[in-house]
N, C-alpha and C positions, 0 to 999 in steps of 0.2 A: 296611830299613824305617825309618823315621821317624815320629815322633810325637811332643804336646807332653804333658807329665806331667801339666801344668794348664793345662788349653788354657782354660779361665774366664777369668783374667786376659788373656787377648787382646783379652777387650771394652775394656778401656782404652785401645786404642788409636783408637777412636771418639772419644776425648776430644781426640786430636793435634793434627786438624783445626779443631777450637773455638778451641783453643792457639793455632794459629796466625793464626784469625780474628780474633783479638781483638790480639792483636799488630798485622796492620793495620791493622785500625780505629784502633788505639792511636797507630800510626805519622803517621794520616792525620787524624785530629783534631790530634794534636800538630801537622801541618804546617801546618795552616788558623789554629789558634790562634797559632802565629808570624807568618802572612802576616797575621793583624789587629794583631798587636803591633806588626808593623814591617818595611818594605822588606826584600824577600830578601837584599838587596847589603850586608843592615846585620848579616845572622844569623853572617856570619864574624868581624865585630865585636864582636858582643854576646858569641858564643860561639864564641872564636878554637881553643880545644881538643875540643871533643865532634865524634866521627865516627861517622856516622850509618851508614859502611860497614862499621868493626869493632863496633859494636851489634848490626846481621844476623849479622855472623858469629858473633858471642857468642851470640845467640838460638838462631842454626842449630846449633850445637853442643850445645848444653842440649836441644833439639829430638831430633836425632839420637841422644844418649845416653838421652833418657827412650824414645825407641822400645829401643835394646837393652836397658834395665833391665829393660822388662815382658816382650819376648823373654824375658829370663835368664831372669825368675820366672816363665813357664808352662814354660821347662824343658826345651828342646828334646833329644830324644833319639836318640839311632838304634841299630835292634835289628843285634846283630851276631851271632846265634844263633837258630836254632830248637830247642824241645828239646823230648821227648815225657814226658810227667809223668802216673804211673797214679794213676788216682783210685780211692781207698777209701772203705768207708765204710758203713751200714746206711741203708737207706729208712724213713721217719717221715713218714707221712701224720697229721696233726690236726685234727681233726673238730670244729670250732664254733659252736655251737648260736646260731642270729640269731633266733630268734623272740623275740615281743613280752616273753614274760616275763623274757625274759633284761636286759629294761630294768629289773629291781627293784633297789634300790638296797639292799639288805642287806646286801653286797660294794661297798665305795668305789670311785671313784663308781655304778657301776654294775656287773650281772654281765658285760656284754660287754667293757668299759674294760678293767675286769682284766681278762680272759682275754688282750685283742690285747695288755696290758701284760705278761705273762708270757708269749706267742707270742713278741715282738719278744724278748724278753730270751734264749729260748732261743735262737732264730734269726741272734742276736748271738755265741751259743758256738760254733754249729758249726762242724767244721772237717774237710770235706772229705763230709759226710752229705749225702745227699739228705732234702728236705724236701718235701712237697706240705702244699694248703690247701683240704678239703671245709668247704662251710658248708650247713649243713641248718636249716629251721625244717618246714613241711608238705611238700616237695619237699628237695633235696639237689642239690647243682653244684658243679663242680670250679671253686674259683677259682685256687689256683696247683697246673699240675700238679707232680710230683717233677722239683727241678730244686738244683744246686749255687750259682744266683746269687739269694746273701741279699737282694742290693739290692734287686732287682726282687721278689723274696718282700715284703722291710719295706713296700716304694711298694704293690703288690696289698692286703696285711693292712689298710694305713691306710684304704682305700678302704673297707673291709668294716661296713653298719652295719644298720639294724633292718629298711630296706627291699631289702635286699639279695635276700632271698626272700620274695617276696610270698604264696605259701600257709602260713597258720599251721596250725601242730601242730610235735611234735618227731619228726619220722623218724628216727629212730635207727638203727635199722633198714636204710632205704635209703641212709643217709649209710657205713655199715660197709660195706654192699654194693659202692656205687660206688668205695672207695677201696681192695678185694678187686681191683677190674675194672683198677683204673687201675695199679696195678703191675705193674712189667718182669718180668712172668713168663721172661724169660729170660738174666737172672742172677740167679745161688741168693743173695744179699743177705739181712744177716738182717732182716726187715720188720715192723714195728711202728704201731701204730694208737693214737694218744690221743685221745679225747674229751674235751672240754669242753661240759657241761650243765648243768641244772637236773634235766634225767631226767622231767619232768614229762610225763605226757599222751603218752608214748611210742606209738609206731604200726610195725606190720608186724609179723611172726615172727623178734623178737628170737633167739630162742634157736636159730633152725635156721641164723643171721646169723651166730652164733658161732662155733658145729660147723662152719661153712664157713670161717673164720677159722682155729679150730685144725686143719680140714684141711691149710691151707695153714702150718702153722706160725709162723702170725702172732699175735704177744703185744698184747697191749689193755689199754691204759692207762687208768684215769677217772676225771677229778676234778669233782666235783659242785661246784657253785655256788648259793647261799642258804642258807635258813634251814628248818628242818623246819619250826617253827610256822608259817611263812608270811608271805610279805612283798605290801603292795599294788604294782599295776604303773603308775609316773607315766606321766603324757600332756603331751606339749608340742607346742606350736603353731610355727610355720615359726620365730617369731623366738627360739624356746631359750625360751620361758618355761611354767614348770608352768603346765596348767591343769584342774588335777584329777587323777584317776586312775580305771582303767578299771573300768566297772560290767558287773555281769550285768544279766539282765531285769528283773529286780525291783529294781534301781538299788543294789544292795551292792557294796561295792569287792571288785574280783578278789584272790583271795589265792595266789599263784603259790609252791608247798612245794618244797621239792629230795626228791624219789627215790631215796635211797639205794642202797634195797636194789635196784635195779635195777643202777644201776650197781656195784655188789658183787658181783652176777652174774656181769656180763659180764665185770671184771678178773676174780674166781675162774677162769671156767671158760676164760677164753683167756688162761692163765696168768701176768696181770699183777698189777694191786695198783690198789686205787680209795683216794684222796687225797678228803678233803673240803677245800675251798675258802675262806681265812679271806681278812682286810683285811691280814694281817701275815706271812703265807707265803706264797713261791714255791714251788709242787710241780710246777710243769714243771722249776724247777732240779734237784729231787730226783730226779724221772724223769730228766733228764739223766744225772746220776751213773750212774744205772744203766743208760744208755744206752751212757755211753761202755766200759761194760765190756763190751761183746757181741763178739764178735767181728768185723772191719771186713775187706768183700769186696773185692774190685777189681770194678770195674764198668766201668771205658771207661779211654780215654785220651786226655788232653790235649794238643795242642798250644801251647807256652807260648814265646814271646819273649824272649829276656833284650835286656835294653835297658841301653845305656849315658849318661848324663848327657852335655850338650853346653853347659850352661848360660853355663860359663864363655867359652866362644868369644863372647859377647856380652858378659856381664861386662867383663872386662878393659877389651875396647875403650872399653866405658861411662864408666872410671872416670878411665881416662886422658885419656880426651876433658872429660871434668869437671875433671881438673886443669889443663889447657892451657887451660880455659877461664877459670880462677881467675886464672890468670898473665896473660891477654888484658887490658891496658888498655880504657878506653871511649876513650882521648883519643885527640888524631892524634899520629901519627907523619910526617914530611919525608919520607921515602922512599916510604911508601904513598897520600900525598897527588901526588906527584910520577908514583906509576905511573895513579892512577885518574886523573890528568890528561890521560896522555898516550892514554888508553885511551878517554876520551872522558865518562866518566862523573861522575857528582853526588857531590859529598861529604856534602849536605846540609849 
């Protein structure tokens, strides 16, 4: 198999062709601006040394060598192995609460910011864990399901923002449920549930949510977000800028509380631990910690490539073709004026 490590850098080779445009052009302006200076028959006169045939070939060379350089550096590889690699590890489904209040800035900048800021961070540690992505506000949906590739997790999360779920309330509730539904019930993994909320305004039969959790031997993580007194919730307009902040009926600013004791519940009774939410600690990293002590299952198995580096087979050529190019005079040489004579060709 073959592959380039950094196939990116092969966009640079769209540049080659420019390169060599502009060398024409460069060629063919210079030739116009001598035929105004002065009779062609005068130009071996004027300039008895300059050879316009080893100038091509100096260019070609410099040409030739900047294509293997950028070769070298995407890297070209080829697998000389296949090997099969058991993946381990616990399943961690986290529960993101997008409703509107979660826009309250009482948590820098905002409660959602931090939360996808302490998602990405945990999702930067794992190693070899499955991770899924529930987001619930009034309804609940799987954004990323349980899956080993971070990348594609961190590109889903950034996506993730106020309009994401368009019925308001906090499902709590039907967010636990669906991320109950969505695991591989058929490997024993040990499986874990974090929420991140406000806990506010919570909807369904929380506590029959749980019992079916601890049914399942699933622990629940949850860390609250705001302030108990209560924070108002900003409003902005398409172009990012405040414009107010959201009223009830009677036109008072909405004051969106964090729920504690709710969420205190649910870590209690499905055997986890509830974190309150500051501007200055990570508790996804602590849950971490305590993550990584759980026991790690084997769940599948990989097939993985080992690849060997080829970089240099381009290299080399590169560098020496660079040096032969240093040593290349511009001027004529008698021998090579004598061959392109007899060959029929322009010395310029």
């Amino acid at each position: 198999m073959f592959r380039f490590a950094n196939p990116e850098y092969l966009h640079v080779l769209y540049v080659i062709p420019v390169i060599i445009l502009l060398y024409w052009l460069y060629r063919r302006n210079r030739a116009k601006l001598l035929e105004h200076f002065s009779e062609k028959k005068l130009h071996n006169v004027l300039f008895p040394s300059f050879s316009g045939f080893k100038n091509t070939i100096k260019f070609s060379i410099i040409i030739i060598s900047l294509i293997f350089l950028i070769i070298a550096a995407a890297n070209p590889q080829v697998g000389t192995k296949m090997e099969e690699v058991k993946q381990t590890g616990i399943d961690v489904f986290i529960l993101l609460d997008v409703s509107l209040s979660m826009q309250a800035e009482d948590i820098k900048p905002n409660r959602l910011e931090k939360a996808k800021f302490q998602i990405t961070n945990l999702i930067n540690r794992l190693r070899g864990d499955r991770i899924g992505l529930v987001i619930f506000s009034g309804e609940a949906y799987i954004q990323i399901p349980l899956t080993t590739d971070y990348s594609a997790a961190n590109l889903f999360l950034s996506a993730v923002d106020f309009n994401s779920v368009p019925q308001p309330g906090t499902a709590i509730a039907s967010a636990i449920t669906l991320a109950l539904n969505s695991f591989d019930k058929s490997v024993s993994t040990q499986k874990v549930i974090i929420i991140i909320t406000d806990g506010e305004d919570h909807e369904g039969d929380i506590n029959k949510t749980v019992s079916d959790a601890v049914a399942m031997e699933v622990k629940i993580f949850t860390i609250g977000l705001g302030s108990i007194g209560g924070s108002p919730i900003p409003l902005y307009n398409a172009r990012g800028e405040q414009v107010g902040f959201k009223k009830d009926r009677e036109g008072n600013a909405v004051l969106t509380k964090l729920d504690e004791e709710t969420l205190k519940q649910i870590a209690s009774a499905a055997n986890g631990e509830y974190y309150r939410g500051s501007n200055y600690e990570d508790h996804l990293d602590k849950i971490y910690e305590e993550l990584s002590e759980l026991d790690k299952t084997e769940f599948g198995v990989k097939k993985v490539t080992d690849y060997e580096d080829r970089f240099y087979y381009f290299l080399a050529p590169a560098i020496l073709l660079l040096l032969a190019e240093f040593f290349i005079s511009e001027n004529k040489n008698q021998w090579v004026s004598n061959i392109i004579k007899r060959i029929g060709l322009n010395n310029g």
